[in-house]
Residue frames relative to the residue before (quaternion, step in Angstrom):
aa qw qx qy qz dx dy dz
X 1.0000 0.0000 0.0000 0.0000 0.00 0.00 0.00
X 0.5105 -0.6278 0.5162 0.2806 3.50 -0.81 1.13
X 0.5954 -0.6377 0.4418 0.2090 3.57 -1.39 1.09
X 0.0135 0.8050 -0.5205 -0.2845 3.64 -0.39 -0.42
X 0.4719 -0.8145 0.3365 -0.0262 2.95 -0.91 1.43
X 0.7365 0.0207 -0.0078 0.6761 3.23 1.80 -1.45
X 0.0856 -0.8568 0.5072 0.0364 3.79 0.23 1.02
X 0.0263 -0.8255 0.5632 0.0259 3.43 -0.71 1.22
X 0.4117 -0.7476 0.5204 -0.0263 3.00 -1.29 1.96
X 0.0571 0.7314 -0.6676 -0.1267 3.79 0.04 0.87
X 0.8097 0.1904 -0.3360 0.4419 3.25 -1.82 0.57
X 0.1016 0.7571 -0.5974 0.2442 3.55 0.72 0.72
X 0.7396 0.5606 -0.2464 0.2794 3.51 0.24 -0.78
X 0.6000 0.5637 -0.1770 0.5395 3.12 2.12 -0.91
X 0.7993 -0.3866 0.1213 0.4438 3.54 -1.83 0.25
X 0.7477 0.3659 -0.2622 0.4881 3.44 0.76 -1.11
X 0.4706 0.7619 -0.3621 0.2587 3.62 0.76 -0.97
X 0.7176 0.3479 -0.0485 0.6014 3.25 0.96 -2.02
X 0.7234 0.4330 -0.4516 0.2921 3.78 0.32 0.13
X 0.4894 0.6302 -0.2279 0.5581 2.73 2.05 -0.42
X 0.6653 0.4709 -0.2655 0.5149 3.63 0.63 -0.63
X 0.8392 0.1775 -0.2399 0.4546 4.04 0.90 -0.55
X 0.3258 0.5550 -0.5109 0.5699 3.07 1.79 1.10
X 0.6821 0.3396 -0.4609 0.4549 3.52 0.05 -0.53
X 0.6495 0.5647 -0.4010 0.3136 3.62 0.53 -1.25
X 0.9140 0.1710 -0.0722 0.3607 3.40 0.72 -1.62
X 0.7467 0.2771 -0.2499 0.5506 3.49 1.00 0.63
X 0.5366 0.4839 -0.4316 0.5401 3.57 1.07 1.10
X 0.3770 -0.6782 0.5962 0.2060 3.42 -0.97 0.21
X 0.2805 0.6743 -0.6231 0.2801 3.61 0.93 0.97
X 0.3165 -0.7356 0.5746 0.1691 3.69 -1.73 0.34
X 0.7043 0.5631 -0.2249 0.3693 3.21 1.29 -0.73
X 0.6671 -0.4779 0.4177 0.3902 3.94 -1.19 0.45
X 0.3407 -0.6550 0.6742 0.0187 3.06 -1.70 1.27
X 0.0644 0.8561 -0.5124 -0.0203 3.58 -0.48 0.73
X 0.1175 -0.8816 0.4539 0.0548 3.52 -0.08 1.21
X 0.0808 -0.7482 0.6580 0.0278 3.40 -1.16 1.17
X 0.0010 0.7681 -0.6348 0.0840 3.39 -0.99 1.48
X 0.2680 -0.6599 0.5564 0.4280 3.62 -0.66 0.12
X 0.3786 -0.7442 0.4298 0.3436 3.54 0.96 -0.66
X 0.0289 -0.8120 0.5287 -0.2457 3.27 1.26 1.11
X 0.7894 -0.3268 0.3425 0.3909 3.89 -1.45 0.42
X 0.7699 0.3520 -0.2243 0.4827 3.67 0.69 -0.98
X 0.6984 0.3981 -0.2731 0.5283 3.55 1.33 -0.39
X 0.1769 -0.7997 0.5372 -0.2015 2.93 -0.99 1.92
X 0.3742 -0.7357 0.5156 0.2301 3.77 0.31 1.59
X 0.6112 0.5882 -0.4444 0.2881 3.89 0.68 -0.76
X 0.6255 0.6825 -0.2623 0.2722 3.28 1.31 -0.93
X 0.8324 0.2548 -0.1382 0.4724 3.21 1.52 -0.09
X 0.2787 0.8322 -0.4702 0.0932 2.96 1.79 0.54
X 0.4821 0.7227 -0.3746 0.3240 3.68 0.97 -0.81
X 0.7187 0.5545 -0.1260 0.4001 2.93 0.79 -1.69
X 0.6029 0.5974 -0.3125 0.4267 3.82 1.14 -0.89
X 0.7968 0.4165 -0.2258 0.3751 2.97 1.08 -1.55
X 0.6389 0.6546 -0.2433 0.3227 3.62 1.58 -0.85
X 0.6507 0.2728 0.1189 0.6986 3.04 1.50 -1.69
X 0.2162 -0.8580 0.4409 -0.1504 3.45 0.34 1.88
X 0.8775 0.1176 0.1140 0.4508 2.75 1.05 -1.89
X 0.5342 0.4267 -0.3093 0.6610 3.38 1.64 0.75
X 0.7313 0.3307 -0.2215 0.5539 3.89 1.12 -0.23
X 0.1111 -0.7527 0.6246 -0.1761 3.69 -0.61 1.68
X 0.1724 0.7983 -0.5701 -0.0891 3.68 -1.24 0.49
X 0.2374 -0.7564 0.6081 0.0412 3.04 -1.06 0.93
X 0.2688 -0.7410 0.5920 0.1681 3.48 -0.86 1.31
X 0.0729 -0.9039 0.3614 -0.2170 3.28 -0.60 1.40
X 0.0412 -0.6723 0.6650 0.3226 4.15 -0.04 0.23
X 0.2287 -0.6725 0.5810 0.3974 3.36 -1.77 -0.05
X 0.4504 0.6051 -0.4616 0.4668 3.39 1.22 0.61
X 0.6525 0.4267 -0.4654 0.4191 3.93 1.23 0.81
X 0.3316 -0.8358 0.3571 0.2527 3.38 0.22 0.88
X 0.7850 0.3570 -0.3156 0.3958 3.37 1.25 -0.50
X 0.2481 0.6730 -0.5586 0.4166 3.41 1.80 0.51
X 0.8246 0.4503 -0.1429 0.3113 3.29 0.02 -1.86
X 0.6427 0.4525 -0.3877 0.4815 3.56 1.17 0.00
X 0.6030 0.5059 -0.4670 0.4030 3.35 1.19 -0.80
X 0.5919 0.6350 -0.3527 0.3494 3.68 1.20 -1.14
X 0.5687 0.5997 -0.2945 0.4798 3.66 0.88 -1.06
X 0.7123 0.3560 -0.2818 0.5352 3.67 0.25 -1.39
X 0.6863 0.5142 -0.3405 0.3856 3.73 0.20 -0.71
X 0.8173 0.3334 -0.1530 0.4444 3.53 0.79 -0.87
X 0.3681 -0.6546 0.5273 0.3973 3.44 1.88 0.01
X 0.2655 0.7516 -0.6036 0.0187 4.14 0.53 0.17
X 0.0797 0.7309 -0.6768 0.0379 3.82 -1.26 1.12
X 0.7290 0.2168 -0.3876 0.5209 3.28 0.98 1.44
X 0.1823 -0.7659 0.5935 0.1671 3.56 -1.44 0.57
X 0.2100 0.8109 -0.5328 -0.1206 3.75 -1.12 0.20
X 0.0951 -0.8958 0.4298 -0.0611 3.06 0.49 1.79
X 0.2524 -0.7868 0.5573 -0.0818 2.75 -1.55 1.61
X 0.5378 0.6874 -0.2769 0.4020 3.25 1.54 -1.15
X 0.3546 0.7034 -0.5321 0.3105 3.22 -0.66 1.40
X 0.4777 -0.5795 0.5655 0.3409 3.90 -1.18 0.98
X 0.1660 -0.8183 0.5356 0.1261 3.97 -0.54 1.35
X 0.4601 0.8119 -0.1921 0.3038 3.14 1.19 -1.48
X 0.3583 -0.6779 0.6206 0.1642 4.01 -0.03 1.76
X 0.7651 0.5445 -0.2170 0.2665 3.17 0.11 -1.60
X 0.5541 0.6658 -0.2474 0.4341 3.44 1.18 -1.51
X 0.7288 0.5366 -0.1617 0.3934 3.20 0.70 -1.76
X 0.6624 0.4998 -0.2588 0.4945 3.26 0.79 -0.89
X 0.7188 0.4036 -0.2189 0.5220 3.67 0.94 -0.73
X 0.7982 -0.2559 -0.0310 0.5445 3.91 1.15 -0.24
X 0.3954 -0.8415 0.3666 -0.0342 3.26 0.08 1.80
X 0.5089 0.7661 -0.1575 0.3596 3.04 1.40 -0.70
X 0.4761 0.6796 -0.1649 0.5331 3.15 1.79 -1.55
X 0.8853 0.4056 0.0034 0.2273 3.10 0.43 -1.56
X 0.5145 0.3715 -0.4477 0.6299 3.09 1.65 -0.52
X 0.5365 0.6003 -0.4634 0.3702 4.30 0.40 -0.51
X 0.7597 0.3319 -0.1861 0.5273 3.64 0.28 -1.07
X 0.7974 0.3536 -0.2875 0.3956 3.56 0.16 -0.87
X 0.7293 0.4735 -0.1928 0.4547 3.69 1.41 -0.56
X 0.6897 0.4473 -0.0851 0.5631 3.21 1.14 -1.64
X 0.7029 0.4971 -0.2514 0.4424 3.63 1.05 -0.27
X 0.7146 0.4437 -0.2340 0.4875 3.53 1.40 -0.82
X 0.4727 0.5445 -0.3871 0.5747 3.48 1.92 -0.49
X 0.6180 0.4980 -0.3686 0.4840 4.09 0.36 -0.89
X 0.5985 0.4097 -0.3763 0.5765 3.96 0.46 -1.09
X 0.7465 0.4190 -0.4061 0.3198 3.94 -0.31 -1.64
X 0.6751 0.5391 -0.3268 0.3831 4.14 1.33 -1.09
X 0.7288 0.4291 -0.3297 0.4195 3.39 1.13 -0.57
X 0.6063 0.6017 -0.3911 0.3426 3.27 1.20 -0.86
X 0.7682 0.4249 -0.2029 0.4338 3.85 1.33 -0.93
X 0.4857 0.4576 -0.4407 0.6003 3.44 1.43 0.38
X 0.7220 0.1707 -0.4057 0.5338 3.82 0.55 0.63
X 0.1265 -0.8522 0.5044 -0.0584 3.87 0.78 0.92
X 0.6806 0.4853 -0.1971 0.5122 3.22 0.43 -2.10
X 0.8746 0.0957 -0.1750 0.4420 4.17 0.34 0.13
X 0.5573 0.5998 -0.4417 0.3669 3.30 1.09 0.24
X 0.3607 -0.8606 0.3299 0.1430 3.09 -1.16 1.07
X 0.7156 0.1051 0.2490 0.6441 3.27 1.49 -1.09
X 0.0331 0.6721 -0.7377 0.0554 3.72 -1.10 1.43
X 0.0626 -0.7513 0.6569 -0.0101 3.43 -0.40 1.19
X 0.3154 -0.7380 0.5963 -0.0178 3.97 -1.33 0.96
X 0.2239 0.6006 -0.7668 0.0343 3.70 -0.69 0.26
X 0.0378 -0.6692 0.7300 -0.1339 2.10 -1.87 1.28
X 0.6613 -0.6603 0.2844 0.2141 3.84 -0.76 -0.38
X 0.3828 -0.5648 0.5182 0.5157 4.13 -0.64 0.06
X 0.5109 0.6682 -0.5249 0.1300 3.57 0.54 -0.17
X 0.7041 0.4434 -0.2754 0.4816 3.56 1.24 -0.58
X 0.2548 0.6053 -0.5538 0.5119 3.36 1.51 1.31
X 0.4064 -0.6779 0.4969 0.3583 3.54 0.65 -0.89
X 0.6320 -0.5200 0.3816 0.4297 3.38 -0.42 -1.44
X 0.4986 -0.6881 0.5242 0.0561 3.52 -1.11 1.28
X 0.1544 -0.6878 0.6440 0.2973 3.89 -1.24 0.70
X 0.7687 -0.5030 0.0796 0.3871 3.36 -0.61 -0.28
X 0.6738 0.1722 -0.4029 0.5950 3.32 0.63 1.07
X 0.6131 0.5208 -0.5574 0.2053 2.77 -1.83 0.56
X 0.3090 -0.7641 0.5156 0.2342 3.70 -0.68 0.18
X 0.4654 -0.6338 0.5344 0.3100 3.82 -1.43 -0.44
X 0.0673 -0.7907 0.6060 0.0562 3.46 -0.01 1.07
X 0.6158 -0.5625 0.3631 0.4153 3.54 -1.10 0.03
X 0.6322 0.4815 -0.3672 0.4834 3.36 0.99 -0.01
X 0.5007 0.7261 -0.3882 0.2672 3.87 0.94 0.35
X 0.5061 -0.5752 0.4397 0.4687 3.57 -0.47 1.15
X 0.4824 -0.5423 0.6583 0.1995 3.23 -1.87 0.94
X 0.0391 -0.7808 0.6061 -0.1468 3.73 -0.69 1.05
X 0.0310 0.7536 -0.6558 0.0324 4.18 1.30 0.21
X 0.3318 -0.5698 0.7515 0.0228 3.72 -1.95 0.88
X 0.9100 0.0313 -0.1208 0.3954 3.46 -0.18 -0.82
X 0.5627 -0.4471 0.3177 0.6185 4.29 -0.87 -0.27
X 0.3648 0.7421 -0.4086 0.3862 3.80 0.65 0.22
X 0.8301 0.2695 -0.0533 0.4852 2.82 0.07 -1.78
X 0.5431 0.6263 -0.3880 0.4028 3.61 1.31 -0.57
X 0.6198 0.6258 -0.1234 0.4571 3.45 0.98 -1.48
X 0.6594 0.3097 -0.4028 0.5541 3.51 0.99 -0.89
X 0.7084 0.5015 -0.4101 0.2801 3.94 0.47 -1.47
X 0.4708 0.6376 -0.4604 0.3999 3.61 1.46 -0.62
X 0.8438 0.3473 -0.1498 0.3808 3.83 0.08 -1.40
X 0.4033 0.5986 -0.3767 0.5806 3.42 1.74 0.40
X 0.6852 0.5560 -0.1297 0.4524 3.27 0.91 -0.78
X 0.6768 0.4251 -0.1750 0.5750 2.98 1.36 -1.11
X 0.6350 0.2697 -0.3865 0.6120 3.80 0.68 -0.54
X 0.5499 0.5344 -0.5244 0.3702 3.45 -0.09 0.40
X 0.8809 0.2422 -0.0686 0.4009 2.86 0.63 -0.73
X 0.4550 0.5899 -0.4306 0.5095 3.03 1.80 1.19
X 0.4861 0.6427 -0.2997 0.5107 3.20 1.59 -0.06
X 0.6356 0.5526 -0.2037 0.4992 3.49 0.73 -1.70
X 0.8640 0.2852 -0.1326 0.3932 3.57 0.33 -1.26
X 0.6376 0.3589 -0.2040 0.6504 3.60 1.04 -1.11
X 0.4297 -0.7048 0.5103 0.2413 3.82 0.30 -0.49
X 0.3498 0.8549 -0.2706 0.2711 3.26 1.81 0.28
X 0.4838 -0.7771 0.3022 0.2660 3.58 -0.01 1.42
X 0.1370 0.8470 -0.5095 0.0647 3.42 -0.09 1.12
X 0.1122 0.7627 -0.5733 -0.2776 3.45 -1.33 -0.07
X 0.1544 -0.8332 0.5124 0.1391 3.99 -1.00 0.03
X 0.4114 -0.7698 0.4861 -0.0429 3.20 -0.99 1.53
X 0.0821 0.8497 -0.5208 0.0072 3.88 -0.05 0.69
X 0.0954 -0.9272 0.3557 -0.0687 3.42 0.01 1.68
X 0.1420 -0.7997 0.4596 0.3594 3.75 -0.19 0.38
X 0.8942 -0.2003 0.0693 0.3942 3.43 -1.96 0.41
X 0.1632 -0.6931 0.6978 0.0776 3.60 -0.92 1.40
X 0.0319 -0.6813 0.7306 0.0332 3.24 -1.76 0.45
X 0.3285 0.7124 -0.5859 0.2032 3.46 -1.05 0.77
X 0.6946 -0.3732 0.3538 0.5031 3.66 -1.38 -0.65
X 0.7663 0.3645 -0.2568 0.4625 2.91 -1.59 0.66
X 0.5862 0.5881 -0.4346 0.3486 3.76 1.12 0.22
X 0.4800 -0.6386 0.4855 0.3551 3.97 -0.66 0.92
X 0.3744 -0.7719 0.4579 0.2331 3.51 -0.88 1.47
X 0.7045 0.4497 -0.4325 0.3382 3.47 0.01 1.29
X 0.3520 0.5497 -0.5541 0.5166 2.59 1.33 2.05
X 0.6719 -0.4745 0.2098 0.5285 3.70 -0.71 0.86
X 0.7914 0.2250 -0.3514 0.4467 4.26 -0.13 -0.77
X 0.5764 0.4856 -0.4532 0.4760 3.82 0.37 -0.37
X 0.7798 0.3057 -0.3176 0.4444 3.76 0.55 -0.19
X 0.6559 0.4816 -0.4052 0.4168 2.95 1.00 -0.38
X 0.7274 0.3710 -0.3308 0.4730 3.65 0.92 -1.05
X 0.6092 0.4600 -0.4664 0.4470 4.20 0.65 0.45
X 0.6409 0.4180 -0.3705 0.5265 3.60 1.15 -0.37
X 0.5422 0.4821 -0.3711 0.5795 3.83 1.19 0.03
X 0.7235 0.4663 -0.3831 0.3350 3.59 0.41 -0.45
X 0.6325 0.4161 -0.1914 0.6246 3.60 1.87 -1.12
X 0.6710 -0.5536 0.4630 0.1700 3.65 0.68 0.26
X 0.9514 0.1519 -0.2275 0.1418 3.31 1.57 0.41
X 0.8119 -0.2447 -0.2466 0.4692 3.28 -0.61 1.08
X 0.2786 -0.7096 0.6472 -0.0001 3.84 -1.24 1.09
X 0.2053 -0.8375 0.4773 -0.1691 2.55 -0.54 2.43
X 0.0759 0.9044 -0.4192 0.0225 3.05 -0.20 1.05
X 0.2241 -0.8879 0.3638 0.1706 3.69 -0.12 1.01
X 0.7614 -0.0152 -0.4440 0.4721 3.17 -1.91 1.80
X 0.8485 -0.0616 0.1172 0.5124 3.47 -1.08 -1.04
X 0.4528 -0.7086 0.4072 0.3563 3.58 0.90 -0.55
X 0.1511 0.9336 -0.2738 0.1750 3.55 2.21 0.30
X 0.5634 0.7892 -0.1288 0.2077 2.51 1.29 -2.26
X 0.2573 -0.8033 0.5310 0.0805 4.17 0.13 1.49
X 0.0386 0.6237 -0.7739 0.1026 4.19 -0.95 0.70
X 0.2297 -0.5969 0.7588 0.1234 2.96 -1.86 0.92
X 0.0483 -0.8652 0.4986 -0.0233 3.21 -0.78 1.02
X 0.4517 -0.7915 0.3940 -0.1196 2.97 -1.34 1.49
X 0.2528 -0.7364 0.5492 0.3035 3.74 -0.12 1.03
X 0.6027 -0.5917 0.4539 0.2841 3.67 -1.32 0.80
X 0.6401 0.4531 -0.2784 0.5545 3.61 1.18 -0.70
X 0.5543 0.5341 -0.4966 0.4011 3.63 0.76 -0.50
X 0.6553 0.5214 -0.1381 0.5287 3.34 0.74 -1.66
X 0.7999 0.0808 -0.4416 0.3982 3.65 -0.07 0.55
X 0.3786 0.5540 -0.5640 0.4813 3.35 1.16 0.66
X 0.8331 0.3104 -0.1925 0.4154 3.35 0.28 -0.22
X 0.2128 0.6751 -0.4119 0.5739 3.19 1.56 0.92
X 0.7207 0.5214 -0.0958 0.4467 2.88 0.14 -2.05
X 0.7204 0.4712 -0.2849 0.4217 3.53 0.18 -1.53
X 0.7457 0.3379 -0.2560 0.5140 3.92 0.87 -0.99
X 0.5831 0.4600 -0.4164 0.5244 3.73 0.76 -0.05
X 0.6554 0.4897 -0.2626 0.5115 3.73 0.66 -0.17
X 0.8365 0.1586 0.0553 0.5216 3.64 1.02 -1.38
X 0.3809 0.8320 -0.3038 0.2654 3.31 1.11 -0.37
X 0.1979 -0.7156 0.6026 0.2927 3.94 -0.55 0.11
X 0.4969 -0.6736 0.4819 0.2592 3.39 -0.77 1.85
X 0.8765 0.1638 -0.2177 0.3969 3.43 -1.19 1.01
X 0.4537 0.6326 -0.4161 0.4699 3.15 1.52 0.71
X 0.3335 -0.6348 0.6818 0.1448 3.90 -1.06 1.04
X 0.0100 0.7250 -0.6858 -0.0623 3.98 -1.41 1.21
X 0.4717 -0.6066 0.5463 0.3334 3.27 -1.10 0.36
X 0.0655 -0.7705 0.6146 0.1560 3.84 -0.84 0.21
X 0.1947 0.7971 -0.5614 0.1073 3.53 -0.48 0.70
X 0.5894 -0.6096 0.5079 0.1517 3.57 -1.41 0.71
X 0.2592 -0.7174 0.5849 0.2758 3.77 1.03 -0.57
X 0.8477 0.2813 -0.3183 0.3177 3.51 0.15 0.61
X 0.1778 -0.8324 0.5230 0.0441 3.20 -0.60 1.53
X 0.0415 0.8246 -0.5638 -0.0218 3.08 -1.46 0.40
X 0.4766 -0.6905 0.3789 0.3905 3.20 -1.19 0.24
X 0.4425 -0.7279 0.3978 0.3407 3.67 -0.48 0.35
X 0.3878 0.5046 -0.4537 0.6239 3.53 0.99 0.80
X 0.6863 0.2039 -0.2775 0.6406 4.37 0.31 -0.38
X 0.4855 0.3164 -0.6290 0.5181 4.43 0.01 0.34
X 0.7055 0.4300 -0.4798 0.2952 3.70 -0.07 -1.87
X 0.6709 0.5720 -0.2931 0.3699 4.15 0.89 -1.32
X 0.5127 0.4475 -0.4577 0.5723 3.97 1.31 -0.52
X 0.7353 0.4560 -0.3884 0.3172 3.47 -0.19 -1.42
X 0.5281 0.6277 -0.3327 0.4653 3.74 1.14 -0.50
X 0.6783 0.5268 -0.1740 0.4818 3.67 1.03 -1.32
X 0.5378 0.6666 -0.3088 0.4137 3.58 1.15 -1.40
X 0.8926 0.2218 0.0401 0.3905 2.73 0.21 -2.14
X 0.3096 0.5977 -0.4677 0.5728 3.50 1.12 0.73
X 0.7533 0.3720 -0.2784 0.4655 3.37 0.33 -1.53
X 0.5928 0.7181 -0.2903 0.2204 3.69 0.68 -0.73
X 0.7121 0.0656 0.1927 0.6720 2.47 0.84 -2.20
X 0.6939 -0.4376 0.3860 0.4220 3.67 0.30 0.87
X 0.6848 -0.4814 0.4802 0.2620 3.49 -1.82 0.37
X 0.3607 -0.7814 0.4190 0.2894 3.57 -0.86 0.03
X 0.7199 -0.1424 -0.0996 0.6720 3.05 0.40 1.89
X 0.6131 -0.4708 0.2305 0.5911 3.90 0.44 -0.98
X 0.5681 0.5293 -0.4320 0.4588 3.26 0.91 0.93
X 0.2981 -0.6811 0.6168 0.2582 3.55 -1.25 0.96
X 0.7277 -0.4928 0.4604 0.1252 2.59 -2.10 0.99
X 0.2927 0.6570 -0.4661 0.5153 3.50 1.57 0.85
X 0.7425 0.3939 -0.3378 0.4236 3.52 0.74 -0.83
X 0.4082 0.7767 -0.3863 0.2843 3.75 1.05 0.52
X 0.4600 0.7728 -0.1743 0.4009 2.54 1.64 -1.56
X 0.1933 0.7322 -0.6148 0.2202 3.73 -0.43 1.20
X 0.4088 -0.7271 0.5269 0.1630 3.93 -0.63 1.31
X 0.0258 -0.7370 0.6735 0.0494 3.78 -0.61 0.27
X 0.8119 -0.3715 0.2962 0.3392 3.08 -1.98 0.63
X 0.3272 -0.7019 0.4864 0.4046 4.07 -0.32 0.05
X 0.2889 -0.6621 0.5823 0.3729 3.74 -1.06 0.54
X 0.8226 -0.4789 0.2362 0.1954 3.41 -1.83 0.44
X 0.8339 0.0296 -0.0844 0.5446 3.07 -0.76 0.33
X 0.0250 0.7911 -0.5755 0.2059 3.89 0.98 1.31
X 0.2223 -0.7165 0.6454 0.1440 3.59 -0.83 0.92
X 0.5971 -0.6653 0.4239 0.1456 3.29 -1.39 1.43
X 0.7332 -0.3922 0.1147 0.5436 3.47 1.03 -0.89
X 0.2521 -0.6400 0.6870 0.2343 3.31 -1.27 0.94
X 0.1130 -0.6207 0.7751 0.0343 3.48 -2.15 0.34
X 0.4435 0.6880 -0.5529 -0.1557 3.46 -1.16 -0.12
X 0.6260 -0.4379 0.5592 0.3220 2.85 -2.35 0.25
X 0.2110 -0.6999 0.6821 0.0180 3.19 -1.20 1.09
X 0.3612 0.7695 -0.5184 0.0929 4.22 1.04 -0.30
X 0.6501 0.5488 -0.3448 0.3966 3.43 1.16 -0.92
X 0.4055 0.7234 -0.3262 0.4538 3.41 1.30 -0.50
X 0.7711 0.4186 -0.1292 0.4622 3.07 -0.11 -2.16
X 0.7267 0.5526 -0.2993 0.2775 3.53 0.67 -1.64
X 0.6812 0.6628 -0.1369 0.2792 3.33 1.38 -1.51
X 0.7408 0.1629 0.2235 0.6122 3.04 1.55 -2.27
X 0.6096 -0.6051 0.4665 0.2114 3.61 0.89 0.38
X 0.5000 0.7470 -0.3415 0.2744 3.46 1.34 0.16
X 0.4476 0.7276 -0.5192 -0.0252 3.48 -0.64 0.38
X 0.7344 -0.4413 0.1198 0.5015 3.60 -1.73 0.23
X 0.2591 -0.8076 0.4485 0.2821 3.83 -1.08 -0.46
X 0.5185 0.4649 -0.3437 0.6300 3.06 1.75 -0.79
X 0.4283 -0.5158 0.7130 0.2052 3.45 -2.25 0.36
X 0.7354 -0.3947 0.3876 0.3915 3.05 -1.33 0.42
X 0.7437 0.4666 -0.1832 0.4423 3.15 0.09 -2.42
X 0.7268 0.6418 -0.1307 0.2071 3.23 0.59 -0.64
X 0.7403 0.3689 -0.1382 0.5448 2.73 1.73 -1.34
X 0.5525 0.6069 -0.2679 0.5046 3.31 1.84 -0.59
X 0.5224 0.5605 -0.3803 0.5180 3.61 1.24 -0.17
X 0.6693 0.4737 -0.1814 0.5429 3.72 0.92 -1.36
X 0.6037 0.3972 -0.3637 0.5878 3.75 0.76 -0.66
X 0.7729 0.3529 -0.3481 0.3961 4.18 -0.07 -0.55
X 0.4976 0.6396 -0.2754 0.5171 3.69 1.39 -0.50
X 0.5085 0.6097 -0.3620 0.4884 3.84 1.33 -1.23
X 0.8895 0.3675 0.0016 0.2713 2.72 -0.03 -1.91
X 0.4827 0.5426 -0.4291 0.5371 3.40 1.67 0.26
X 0.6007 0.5875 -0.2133 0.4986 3.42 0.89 -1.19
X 0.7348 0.4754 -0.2592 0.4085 3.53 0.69 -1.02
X 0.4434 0.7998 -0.3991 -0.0666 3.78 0.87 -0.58
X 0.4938 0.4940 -0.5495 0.4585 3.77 1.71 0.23
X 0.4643 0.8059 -0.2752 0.2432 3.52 0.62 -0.30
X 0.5991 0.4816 0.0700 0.6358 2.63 1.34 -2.33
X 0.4892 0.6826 -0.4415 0.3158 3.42 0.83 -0.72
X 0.8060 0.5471 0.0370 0.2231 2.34 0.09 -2.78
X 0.8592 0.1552 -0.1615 0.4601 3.02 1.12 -1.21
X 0.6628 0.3925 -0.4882 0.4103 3.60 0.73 1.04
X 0.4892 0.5054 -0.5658 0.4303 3.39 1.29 1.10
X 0.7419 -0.6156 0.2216 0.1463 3.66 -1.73 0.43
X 0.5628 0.6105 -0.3154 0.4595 2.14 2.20 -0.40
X 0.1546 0.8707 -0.4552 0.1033 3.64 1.54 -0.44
X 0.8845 0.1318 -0.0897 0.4384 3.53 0.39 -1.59
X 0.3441 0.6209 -0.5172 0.4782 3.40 1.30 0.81
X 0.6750 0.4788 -0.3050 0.4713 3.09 0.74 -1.01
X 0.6524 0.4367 -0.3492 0.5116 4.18 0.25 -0.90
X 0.6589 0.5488 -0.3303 0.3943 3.79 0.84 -0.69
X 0.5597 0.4200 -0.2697 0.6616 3.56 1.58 -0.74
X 0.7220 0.3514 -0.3490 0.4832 3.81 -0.24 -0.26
X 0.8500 0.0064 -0.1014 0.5168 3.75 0.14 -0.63
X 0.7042 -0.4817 0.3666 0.3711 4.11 0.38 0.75
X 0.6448 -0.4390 0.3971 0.4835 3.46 -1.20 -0.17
C-alpha cells in the first residue's frame, strides 16, 4: 500500500476534524504533513488546534479555505503535493437544514464533487479519498433492528439527503474513475471541543447555568452514541487497512433514549457542582414541540468493522460523558469565546475574510 505523505484534512478545524487531526498527530506513528482546510464557519474554531500549531510546526499547515472554491482547492493540492483526502467539512446541523437547505446541498454536494474532481486529475499519485459521513442516510428504525452497510439509503431531512448524495458520489468515483476511496458512516459523537448546539454540549452548559433543558416530543427519540476518540481511531484504522471502495459502519454500541442522556447529564452535574439550591437539575427538563421529520431511532452494526480490522469502541458511555462534561467545565474561556458574537469578528481579524 502506497505511503501517504501529504494528507489533507478538510473541516479540520471543527469538532471531529480537530480530534482527528491530534489523534493522528499524537497517538499514531504517522510521519507525514497534515494539511487543514477550514472555511472557519461558526462550528470551525482555530482554538481547536492551537496545541497542535505550536507542537507540530513543521508537519502541521492551515489553510483557510471553502471546498466549494474549486480554484482554492486546486491551488491547495498543487502547493501541498496533496496524495491524500479525509474529508470532514460539511453543514451537520438537522435543524440548520430545515431552516436553509440550500447551504447544504452546496457544501455537502458541490464540495465533495470539487474534492472527488481534483483528487482524480492527480490519479497517477493519489493515494486515498476517505469520507465520513453518517447512519443518518439510513433514515429511521422501529424498534429493532440495526444499519448494516448494506441498508437501503432512506435520508429524512436536507441533511441527511446531502450526506447520502456525496456517498453516492464518492462511490461512484471509485466504480467509474477507479479512484481509491473509502467511506465511514458513524453514529452521534460526543466529546471535547464539540460546538454547544449539539444535544450534550447544550444540554450539559444549560445544566451548568441552571437553564432550562429542552427536550423535543416525548423525549423517546433512540441515538447510538459515539466517543469522538473512538471514531477517529477507527478512521485511521480503515484509512490504513480498509478495502478501497468499501463503506464501514462506525458505531459505539450504545443506544439511548435522549430523555435518560438529558437525566445523566442532570446527575453529572449535580454531582459536580452541587444541586441547585436543593433541587436537581431534573427539574430543567422542559419538552418542546418536535422538529420535522425527527427520526425515531438509529442503531448500528459495526461486525464488518470489528470482523475486517479488529476494531472496537473503548470508552463507556458513563464514562466518556463524564470526561466530555468535565471538558467543558474546565474549558470556560473556550465556551466563552465561542458562544459569544463576537466569535466571527474575531476569526475575521486573525485570518481575513
Amino acid at each position: 500500500m502506497k505511503i501517504i505523505s501529504n494528507l489533507m484534512v478538510t473541516g479540520g478545524s471543527g469538532f471531529i476534524g480537530s480530534n482527528f487531526i491530534r489523534y493522528v498527530f499524537d497517538k499514531t506513528n504517522y510521519e507525514g504533513r497534515i494539511i487543514n482546510i477550514d472555511k472557519l464557519t461558526y462550528a470551525g474554531n482555530p482554538d481547536n488546534l492551537r496545541a497542535i500549531e505550536e507542537n507540530y510546526c513543521n508537519r502541521y499547515c492551515f489553510e483557510r479555505a471553502d471546498i466549494c472554491d474549486f480554484d482554492a482547492l486546486e491551488d491547495i493540492f498543487s502547493r501541498h503535493d496533496i496524495d491524500a483526502v479525509c474529508h470532514f467539512a460539511a453543514e451537520s446541523h438537522v435543524d440548520r437544514s430545515i431552516k436553509r437547505p440550500g447551504e447544504f446541498i452546496f457544501t455537502n454536494i458541490v464540495g465533495t464533487y470539487n474534492l472527488l474532481e481534483i483528487a482524480r486529475a492527480r490519479m497517477d499519485r493519489f493515494v486515498l479519498f476517505h469520507h465520513i459521513s453518517t447512519d443518518e442516510v439510513y433514515g429511521s428504525l422501529g424498534k429493532r433492528g440495526v444499519f448494516r452497510e448494506t441498508t437501503r439509503y432512506k435520508p429524512s431531512s436536507p441533511y441527511s439527503a446531502s450526506k447520502a448524495s456525496s456517498d453516492h458520489l464518492v462511490s461512484a468515483y471509485h466504480k467509474t474513475f477507479g479512484l481509491p476511496v473509502t467511506i465511514s458512516n458513524c453514529s452521534n459523537n460526543y466529546g471535547p471541543f464539540q460546538f454547544p448546539e449539539k444535544l450534550i454540549p447544550l444540554m450539559a452548559l444549560n445544566a451548568i447555568d441552571g437553564k432550562p433543558l429542552p427536550v423535543y416530543g416525548d423525549g423517546k427519540n433512540v441515538r447510538d452514541w459515539l466517543y469522538v476518540e473512538d471514531h477517529c481511531d477507527a478512521i485511521w484504522q480503515i484509512m490504513n487497512g480498509g478495502k478501497r471502495g468499501d463503506t464501514y459502519n462506525i458505531g459505539g454500541n450504545m443506544e439511548m433514549e435522549n430523555i435518560v442522556i438529558v437525566e445523566m447529564i442532570c446527575d453529572i452535574v449535580d454531582e459536580l457542582c452541587g444541586l441547585l439550591g436543593d433541587r436537581s437539575r431534573r427539574n430543567l427538563i422542559t419538552f418542546v414541540k418536535d422538529r420535522p421529520g425527527h427520526d425515531r431511532r438509529y442503531a448500528i452494526d459495526f461486525s464488518k468493522l470489528t470482523g475486517h480490522l479488529g476494531w472496537h469502541p473503548r470508552e463507556s458511555f458513563q464514562s466518556g460523558l463524564k470526561k466530555t462534561i468535565r471538558w467543558y467545565m474546565d474549558n470556560a474561556a473556550w465556551v466563552g469565546r465561542v458562544r459569544s458574537g463576537d466569535y466571527q469578528s474575531w476569526v475575521k481579524e486573525q485570518y481575513g475574510e
